[in-house]
C-alpha positions as CSV (number, residue, x, y, z in Angstrom):
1,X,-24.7,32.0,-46.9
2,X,-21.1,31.9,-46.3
3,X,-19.3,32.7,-43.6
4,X,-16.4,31.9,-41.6
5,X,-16.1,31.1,-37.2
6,X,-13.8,31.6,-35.6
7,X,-13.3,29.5,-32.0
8,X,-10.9,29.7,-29.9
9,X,-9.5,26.3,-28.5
10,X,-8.1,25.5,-24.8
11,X,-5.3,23.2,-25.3
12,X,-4.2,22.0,-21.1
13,X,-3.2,19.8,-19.0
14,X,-5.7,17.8,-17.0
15,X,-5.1,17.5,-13.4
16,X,-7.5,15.9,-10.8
17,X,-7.1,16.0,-7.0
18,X,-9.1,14.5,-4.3
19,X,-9.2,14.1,-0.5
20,X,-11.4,12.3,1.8
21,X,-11.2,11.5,5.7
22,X,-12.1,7.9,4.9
23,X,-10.6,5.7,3.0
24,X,-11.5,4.7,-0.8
25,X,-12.3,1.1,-1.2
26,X,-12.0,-0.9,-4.1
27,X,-14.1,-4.5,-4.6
28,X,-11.9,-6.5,-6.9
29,X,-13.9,-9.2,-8.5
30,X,-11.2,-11.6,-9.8
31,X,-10.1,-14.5,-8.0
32,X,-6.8,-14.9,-6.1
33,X,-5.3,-16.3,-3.1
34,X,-4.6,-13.6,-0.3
35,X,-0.6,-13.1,-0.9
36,X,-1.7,-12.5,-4.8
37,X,-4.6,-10.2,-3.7
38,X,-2.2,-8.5,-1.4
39,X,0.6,-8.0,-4.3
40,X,-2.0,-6.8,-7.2
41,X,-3.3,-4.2,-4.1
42,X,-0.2,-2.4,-3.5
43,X,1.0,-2.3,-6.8
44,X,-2.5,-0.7,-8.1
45,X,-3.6,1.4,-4.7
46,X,-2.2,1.3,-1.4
47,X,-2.8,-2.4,0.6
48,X,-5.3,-5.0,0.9
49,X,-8.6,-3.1,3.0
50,X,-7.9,-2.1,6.6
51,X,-11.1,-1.9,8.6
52,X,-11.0,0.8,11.7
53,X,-15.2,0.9,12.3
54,X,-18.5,-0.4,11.7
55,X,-18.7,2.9,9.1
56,X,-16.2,1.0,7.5
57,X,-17.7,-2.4,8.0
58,X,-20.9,-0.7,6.3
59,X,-19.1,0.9,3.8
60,X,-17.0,-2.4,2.4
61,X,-20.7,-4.6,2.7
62,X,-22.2,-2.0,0.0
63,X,-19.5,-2.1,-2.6
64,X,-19.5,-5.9,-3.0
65,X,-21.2,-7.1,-5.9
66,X,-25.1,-7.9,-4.9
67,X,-25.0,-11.1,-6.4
68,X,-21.7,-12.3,-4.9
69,X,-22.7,-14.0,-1.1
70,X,-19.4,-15.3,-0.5
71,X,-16.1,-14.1,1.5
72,X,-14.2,-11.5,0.0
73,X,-10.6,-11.1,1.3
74,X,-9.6,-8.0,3.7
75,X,-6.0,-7.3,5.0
76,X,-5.8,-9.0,8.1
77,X,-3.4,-12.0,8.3
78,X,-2.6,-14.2,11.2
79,X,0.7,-12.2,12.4
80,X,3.5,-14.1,15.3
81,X,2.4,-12.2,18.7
82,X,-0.8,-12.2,20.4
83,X,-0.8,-8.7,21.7
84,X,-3.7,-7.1,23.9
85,X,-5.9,-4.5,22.3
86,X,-9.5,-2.8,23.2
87,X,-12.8,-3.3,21.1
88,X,-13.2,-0.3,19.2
89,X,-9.9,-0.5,17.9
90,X,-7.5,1.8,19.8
91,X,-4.1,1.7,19.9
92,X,-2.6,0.1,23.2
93,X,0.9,0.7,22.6
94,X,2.1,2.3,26.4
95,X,-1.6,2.3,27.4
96,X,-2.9,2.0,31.2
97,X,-3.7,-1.3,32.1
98,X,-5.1,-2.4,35.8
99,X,-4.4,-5.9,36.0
100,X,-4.9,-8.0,39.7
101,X,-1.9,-9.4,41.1
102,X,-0.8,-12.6,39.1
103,X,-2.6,-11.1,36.2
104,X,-2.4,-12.2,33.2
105,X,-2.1,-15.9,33.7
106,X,-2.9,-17.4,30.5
107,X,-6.2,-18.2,31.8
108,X,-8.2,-17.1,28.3
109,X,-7.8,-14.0,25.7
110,X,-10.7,-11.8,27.3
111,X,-10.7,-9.7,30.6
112,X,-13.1,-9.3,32.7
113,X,-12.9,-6.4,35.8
114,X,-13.6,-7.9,39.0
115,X,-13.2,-5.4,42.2
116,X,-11.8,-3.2,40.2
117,X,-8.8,-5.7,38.9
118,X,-8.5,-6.9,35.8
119,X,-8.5,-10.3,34.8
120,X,-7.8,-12.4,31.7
121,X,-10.8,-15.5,31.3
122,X,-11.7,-17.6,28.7
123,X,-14.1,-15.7,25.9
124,X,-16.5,-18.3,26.0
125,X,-17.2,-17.6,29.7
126,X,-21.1,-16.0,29.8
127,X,-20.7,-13.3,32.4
128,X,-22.5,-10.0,32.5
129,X,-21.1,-6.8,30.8
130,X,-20.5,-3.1,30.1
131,X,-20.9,-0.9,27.6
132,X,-20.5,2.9,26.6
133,X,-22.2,5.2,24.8
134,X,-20.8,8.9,24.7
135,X,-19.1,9.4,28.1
136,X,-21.5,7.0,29.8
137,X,-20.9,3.3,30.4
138,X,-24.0,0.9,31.7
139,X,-24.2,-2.1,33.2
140,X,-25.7,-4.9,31.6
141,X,-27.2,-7.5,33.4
142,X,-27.6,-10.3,30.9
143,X,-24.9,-13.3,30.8
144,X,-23.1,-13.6,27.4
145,X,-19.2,-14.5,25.9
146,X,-17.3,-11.8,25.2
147,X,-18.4,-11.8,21.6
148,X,-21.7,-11.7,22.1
149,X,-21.6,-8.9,24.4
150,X,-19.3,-7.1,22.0
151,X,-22.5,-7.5,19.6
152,X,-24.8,-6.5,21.6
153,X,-22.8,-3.2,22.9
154,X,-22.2,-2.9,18.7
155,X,-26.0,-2.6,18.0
156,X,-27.6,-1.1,21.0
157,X,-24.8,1.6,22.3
158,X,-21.4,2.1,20.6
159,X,-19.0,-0.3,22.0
160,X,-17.3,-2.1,24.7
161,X,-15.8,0.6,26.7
162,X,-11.9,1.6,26.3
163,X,-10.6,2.4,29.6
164,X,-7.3,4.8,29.7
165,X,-6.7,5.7,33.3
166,X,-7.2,4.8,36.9
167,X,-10.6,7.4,36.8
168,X,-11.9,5.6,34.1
169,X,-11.4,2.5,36.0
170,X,-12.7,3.5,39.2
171,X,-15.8,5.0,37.6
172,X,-16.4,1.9,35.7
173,X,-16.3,0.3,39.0
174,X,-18.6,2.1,40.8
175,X,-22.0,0.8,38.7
176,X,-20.5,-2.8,39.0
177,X,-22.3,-5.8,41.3
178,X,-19.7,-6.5,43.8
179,X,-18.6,-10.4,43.3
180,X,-19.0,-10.5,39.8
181,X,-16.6,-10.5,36.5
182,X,-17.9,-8.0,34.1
183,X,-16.5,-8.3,30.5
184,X,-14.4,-4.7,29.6
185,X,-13.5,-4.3,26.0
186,X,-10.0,-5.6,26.4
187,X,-9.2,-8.3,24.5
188,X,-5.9,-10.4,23.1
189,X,-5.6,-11.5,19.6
190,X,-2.4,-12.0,17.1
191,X,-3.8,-10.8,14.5
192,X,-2.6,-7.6,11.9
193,X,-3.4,-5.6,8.9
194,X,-1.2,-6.2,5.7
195,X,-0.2,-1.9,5.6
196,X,0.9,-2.3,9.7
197,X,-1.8,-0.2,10.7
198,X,-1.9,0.2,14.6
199,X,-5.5,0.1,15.4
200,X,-7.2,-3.3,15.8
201,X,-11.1,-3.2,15.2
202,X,-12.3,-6.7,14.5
203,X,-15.9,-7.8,13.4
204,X,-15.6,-11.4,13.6
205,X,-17.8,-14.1,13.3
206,X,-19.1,-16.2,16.0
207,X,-16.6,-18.9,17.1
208,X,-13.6,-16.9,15.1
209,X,-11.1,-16.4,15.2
210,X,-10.4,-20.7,16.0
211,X,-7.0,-21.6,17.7
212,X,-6.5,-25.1,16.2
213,X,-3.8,-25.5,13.8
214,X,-4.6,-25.4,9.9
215,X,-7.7,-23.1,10.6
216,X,-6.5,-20.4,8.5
217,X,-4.4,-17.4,8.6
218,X,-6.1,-15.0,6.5
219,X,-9.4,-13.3,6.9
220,X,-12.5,-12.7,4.6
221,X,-15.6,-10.9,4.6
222,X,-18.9,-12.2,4.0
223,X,-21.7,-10.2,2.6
224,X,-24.3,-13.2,3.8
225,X,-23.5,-12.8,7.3
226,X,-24.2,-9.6,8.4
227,X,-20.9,-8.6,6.8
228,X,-18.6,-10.5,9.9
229,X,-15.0,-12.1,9.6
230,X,-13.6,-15.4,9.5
231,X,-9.9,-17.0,8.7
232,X,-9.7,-19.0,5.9
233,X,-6.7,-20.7,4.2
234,X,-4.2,-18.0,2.6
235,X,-4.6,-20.0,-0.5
236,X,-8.4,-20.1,-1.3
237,X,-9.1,-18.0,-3.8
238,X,-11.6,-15.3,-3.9
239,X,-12.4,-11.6,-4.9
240,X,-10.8,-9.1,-2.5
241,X,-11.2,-5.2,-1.8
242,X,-7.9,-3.2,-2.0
243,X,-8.0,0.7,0.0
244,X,-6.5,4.0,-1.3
245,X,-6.0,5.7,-4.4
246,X,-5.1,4.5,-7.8
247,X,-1.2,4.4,-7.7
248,X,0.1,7.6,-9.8
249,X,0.2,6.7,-13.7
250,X,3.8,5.8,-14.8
251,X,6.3,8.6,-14.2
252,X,7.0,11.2,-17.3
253,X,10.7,10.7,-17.6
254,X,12.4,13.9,-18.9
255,X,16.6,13.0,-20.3
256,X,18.3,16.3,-18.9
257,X,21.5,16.4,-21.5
258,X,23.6,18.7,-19.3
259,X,25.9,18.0,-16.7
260,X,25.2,19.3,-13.1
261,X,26.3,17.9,-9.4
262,X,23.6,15.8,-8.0
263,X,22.1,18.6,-5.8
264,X,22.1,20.9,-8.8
265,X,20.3,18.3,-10.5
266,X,18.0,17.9,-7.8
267,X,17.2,21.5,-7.4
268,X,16.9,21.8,-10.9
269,X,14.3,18.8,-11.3
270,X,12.1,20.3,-8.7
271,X,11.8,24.0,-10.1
272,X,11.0,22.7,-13.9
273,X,9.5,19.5,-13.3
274,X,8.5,17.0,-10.4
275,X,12.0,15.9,-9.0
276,X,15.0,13.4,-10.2
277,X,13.7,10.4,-11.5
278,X,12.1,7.7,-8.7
279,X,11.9,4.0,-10.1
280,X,9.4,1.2,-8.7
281,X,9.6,-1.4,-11.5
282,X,10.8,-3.1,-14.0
283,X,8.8,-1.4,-16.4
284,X,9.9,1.7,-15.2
285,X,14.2,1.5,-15.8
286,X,13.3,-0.4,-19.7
287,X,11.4,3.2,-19.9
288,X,14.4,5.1,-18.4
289,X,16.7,3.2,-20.7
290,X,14.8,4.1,-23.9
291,X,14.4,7.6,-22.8
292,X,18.4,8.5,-22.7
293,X,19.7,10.0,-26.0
294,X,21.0,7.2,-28.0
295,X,24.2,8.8,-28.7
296,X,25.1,8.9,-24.8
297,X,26.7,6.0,-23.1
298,X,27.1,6.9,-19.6
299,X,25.9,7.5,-16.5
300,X,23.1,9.7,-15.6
301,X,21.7,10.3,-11.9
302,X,18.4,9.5,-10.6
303,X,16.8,10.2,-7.5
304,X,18.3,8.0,-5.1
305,X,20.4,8.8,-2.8
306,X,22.0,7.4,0.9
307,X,20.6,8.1,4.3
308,X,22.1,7.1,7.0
309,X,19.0,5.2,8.7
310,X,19.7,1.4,7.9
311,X,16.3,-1.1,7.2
312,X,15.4,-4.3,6.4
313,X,13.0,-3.9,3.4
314,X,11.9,-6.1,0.7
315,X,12.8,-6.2,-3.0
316,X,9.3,-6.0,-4.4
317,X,9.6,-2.7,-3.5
318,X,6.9,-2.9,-0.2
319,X,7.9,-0.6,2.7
320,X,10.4,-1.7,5.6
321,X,9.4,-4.2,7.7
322,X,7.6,-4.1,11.6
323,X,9.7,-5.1,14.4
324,X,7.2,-8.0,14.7
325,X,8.5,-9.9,12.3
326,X,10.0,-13.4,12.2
327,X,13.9,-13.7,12.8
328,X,15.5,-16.3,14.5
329,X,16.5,-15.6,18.2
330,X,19.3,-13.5,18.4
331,X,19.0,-12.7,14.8
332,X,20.1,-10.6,12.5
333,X,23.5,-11.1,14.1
334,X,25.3,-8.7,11.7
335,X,26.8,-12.2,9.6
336,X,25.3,-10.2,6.3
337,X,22.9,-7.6,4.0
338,X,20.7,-10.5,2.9
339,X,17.8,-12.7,4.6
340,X,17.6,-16.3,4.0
341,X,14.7,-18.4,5.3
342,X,14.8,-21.6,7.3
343,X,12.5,-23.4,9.0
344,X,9.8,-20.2,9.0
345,X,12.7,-18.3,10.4
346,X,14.5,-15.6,9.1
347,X,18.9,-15.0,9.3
348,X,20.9,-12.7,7.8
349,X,23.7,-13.5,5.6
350,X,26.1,-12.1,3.5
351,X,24.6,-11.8,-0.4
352,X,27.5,-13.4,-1.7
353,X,26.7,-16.7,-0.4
354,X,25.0,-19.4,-2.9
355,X,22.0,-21.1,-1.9
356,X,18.3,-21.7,-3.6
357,X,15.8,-19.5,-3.3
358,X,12.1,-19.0,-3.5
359,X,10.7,-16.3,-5.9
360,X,6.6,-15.0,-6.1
361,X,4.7,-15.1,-9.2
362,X,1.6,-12.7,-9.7
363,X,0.0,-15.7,-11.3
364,X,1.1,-18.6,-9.7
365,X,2.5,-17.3,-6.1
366,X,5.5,-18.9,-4.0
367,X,8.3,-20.5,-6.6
368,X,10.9,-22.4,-4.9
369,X,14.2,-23.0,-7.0
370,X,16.6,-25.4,-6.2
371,X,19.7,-23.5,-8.0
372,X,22.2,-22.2,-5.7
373,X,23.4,-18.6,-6.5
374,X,23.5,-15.6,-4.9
375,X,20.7,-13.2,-3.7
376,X,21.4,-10.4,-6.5
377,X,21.6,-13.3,-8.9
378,X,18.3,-15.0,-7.3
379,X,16.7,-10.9,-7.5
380,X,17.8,-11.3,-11.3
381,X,16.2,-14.4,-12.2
382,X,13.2,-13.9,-10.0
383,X,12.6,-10.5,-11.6
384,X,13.3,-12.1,-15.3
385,X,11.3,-15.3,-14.7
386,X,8.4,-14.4,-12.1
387,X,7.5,-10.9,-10.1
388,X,10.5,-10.8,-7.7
389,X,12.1,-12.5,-4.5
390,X,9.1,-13.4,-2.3
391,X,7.9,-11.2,0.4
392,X,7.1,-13.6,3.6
393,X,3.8,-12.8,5.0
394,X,3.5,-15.8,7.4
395,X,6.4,-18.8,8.6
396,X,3.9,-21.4,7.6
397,X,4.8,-20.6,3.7
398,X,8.1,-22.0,3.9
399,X,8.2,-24.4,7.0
400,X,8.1,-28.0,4.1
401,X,11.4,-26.7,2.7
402,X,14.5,-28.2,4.4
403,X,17.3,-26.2,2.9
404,X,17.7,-22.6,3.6
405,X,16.4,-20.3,1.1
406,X,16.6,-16.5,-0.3
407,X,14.1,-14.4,0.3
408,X,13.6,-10.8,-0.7
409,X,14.3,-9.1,2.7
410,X,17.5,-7.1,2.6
411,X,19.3,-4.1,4.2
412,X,18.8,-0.9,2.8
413,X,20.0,3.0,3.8
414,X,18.8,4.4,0.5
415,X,15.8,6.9,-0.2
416,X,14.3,8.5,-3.0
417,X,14.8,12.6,-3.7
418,X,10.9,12.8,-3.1
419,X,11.0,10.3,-0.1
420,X,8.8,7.8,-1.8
421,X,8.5,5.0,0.6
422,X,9.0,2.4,-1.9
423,X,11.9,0.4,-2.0
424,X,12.5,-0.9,-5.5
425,X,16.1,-1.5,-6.1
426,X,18.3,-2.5,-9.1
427,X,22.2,-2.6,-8.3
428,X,25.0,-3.3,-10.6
429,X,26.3,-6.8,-8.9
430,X,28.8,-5.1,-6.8
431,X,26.7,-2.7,-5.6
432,X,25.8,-0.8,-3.3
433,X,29.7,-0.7,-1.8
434,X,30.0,0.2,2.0
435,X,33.7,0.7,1.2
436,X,32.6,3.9,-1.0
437,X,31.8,6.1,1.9
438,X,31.3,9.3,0.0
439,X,29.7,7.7,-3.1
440,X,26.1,8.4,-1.3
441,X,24.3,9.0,-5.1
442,X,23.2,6.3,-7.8
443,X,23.1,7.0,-11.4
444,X,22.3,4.7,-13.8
445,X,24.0,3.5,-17.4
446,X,22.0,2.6,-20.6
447,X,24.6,-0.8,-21.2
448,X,24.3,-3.3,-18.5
449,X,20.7,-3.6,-18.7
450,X,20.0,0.4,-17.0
451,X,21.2,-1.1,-13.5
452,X,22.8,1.1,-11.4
453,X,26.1,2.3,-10.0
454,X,26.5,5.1,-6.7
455,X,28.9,7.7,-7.4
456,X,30.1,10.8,-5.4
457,X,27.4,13.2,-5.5
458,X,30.0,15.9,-6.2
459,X,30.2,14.5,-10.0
460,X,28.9,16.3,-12.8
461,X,26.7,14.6,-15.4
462,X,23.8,14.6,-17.2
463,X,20.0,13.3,-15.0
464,X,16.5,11.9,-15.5
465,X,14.0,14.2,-13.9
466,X,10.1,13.0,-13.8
467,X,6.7,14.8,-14.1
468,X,5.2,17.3,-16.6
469,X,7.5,20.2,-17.7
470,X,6.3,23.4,-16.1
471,X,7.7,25.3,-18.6
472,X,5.4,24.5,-20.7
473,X,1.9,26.4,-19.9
474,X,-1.4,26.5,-21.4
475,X,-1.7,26.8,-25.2
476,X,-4.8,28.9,-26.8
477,X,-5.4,28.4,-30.5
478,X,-7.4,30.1,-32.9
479,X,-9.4,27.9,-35.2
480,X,-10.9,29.6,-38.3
481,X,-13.4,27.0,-39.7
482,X,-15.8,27.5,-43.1
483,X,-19.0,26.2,-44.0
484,X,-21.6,26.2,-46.8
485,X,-25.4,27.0,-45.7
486,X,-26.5,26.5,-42.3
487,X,-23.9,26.2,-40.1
488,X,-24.3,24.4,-37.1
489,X,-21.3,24.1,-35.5
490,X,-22.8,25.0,-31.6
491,X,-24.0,21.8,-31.7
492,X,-22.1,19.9,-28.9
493,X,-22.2,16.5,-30.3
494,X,-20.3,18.1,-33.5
495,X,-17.6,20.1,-31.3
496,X,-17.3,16.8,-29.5
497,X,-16.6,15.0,-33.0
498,X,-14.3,17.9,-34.3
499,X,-12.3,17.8,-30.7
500,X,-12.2,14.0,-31.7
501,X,-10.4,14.8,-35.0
502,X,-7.9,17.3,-34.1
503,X,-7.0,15.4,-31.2
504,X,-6.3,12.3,-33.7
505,X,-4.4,14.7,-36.1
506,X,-2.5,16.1,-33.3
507,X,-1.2,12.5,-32.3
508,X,-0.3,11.5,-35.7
509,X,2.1,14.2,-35.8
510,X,3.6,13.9,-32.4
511,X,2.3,16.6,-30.7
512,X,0.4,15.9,-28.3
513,X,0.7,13.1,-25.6
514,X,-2.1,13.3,-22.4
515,X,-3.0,16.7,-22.9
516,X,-6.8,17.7,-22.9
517,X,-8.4,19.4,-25.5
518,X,-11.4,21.5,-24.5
519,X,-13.6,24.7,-26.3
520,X,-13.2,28.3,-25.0
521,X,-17.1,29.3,-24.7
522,X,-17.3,33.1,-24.9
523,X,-19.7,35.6,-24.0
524,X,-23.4,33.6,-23.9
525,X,-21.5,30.4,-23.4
526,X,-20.8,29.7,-27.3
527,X,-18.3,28.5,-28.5
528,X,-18.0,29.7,-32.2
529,X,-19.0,33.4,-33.3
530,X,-19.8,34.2,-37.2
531,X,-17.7,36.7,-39.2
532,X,-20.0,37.6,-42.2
533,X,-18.2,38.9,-45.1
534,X,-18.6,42.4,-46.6
């Protein structure tokens, strides 16, 4: 019998949001050293894994390969300053604190309440201790260290307890024995997560974290021992677990050949598509380049534009740095834009200066180059030759080198249109100019390798927006389709395979990019119908 079906096909867009109230974790199993597992984890999700909990603890042990028994890298590195912090992981930025006169004396890294006073003691110290569970704390009258009690309090109640006011203290001190030091959760450690988070759980082994020089500065998990910490040298290399969600895909860059204002612009990009073009790579300008009309040779805006907050951030594009970092005393002194290292310290300088310079290589890490030119010339060359200037996690990196060297810390008052905290850059050499006041937008130029230039933002020219157009909407097609005999075209596994071919013809005529191709079922759930002829 012939006939002829007709099927109505769903051409769409495919979009895909999620949201959760922990964070996704990702087990990595290739091999690097910690700075390398740190750069592949923000440039693929968000940062090497913070830890806030023993959920997470739990959560990080079960994504680890079965087989694999030995330390997997997390995010916390060794930072400069030992700063006091509480056991379950609380922030103690302007917290309470009860210390006894004299207190703290740099008598040990744990406290212990005694009277109602605070005291700092050595960890090792057995003494009894408390711990909480709910609103109630309880006394417990067996002597261990500090981590051991932490432990304990871990398995059998919740934690150590927090203590954030004077009524906390005072009922703490009520179900104390008078005359002894009872171990509190407080505790003082220098250690910090790679993304800067504030809280400051820690699961370590026991006897870590180890004072003594050349013990290690970053910190791996370990499957085989009930999932707890230790430091290891920054350069072993193991597997590692990043945190967040896949970075967005590559940007969709839209060349906008008519000549607006850069607010026009802006408004324009956000009503038809995402916003004015944002840039985080290399790969990124080469596909801004290629996407300007060929026949156009000048500039075009993008989506960056001055602020007037000033912030030392680094050229690989990671956010601005913590005030805990590592200048020199009485640095930055206002001498310059650009930070050179010496001696595991940082000073600022003026850009223009000439000196070596140390770049970081995804494959190889730290690349020190004895070539004295400036720091836009030393970004140029680390960018063509390796990943960028090097991001310095830690002094100890760079403490062997005796000449000063450029690093990728420099001063920035720019931000993207969308407000995308990254901090990729990629000046023309004499750029950005503080003399140019009222220039406060960058476009870009298809000659001189797409780098770009800031101009006043009153000037009219043509822009890059990114995202899909939302102009264009859903498209339903009609399919009229013949077959001899028995036709058998509800079968899914043939849809699947006819979806397959138009999707291939589609491509080989340019029309269709990441767009989805899906049936329209109709009334019964198929998707074809039969129309017999007369």
């Amino acid at each position: 019998m012939d006939g002829s079906l007709l099927v109505p096909l769903l051409l769409s867009g495919l979009f895909w949001s999620s949201s959760a109230l922990s964070r996704q974790y990702h087990y990595i199993n290739v091999r690097m050293s910690w700075p390398e597992a740190q750069s592949y984890c923000r440039e693929r999700f968000t940062d090497l894994a913070t830890v806030d909990s023993m959920d997470d603890v739990n959560r990080l042990v079960n994504i680890v390969d079965a087989g694999y028994n030995g330390s997997v890298w997390i995010g916390l590195k060794r930072g400069t300053q030992k700063r006091w912090r509480w056991s379950n992981g609380e922030n103690t930025a302007s917290q309470y604190y009860n210390w006894a006169s004299g207190q703290p004396n740099e008598d040990g890294d744990c406290v212990a309440i005694y009277y109602g006073s605070w005291h700092d003691t050595a960890c090792s110290y057995s003494r009894y201790f408390t711990c909480y569970i709910g609103s109630t704390t309880y006394l417990i009258r067996s002597a261990k260290t500090w981590s051991d009690a932490q432990s304990h309090c871990r398995q059998h109640y919740t934690d150590l307890p927090t203590i954030h006011n004077s009524a906390e203290n005072n009922q703490i001190n009520r179900i104390l024995l008078s005359g002894y030091y009872i171990w509190i959760g407080l505790s003082r450690d220098s250690w910090e997560w790679s993304d800067k988070w504030s809280l400051s759980f820690r699961h370590w082994v026991a006897g870590q974290p180890s004072g003594s020089s050349g013990s290690g500065n970053c910190v791996g998990m370990s499957r085989a021992n009930s999932s707890r910490w230790a430091q290891y040298s920054c350069d072993l290399e193991s597997p590692f677990i990043c945190h967040g969600g896949p970075r967005p895909s590559a940007p969709m860059y839209q060349f906008m050949n008519q000549s607006m204002t850069w607010l026009d612009a802006q408004i324009y990009c956000r009503a038809r598509f995402t916003d004015l073009a944002t840039v985080m790579t290399m790969n990124d300008v080469r596909r801004l380049v290629n996407t300007v009309d060929l026949g156009y040779n000048g500039s075009v805006w993008i989506g960056l534009h001055a602020v007037g907050v000033r912030r030392w951030v680094w050229s690989m594009g990671a956010g601005a740095i913590s005030q805990d970092s590592m200048w020199h005393p009485g640095e930055p002194s206002g001498d310059g834009e650009c930070v050179r290292s010496f001696n595991g310290s940082w000073y600022d300088e003026s850009c223009s200066t000439v000196q070596p310079f140390v770049c970081f290589n995804d494959s190889t890490g730290f690349v020190i180059s004895e070539t004295a030119i400036t720091w836009t010339d030393a970004q140029s060359y680390c960018r063509q030759h390796h990943s960028d200037l090097a991001s310095i996690s830690s002094p100890e990196k760079l403490l062997g080198n005796e000449s000063s060297l450029w690093i990728g810390l420099f001063l920035d008052s720019w931000e993207w249109s969308n407000q995308w905290s990254h901090f990729f850059r990629y000046w023309r050499a004499d750029q950005p100019s503080l003399s140019s006041a009222s220039s406060n937008c960058a476009g870009m130029t298809r000659f001189d390798s797409g780098k770009w230039a800031q101009y006043s933002c009153d000037l009219q020219q043509p822009f890059m927006c990114h995202g899909d157009d939302k102009l264009i909407k859903k498209q339903i097609v009609k399919l009229k389709l013949s077959c001899t005999g028995k036709c058998t075209l509800n079968d899914p596994s043939l849809q699947t395979a006819i979806l397959n071919e138009i999707s291939k013809k589609l491509k080989s005529m340019g029309l269709e990019s990441d767009r989805k191709l899906s049936w329209r079922k109709g009334q019964g759930g198929e998707v074809f119908h039969q129309e017999r002829k007369p």
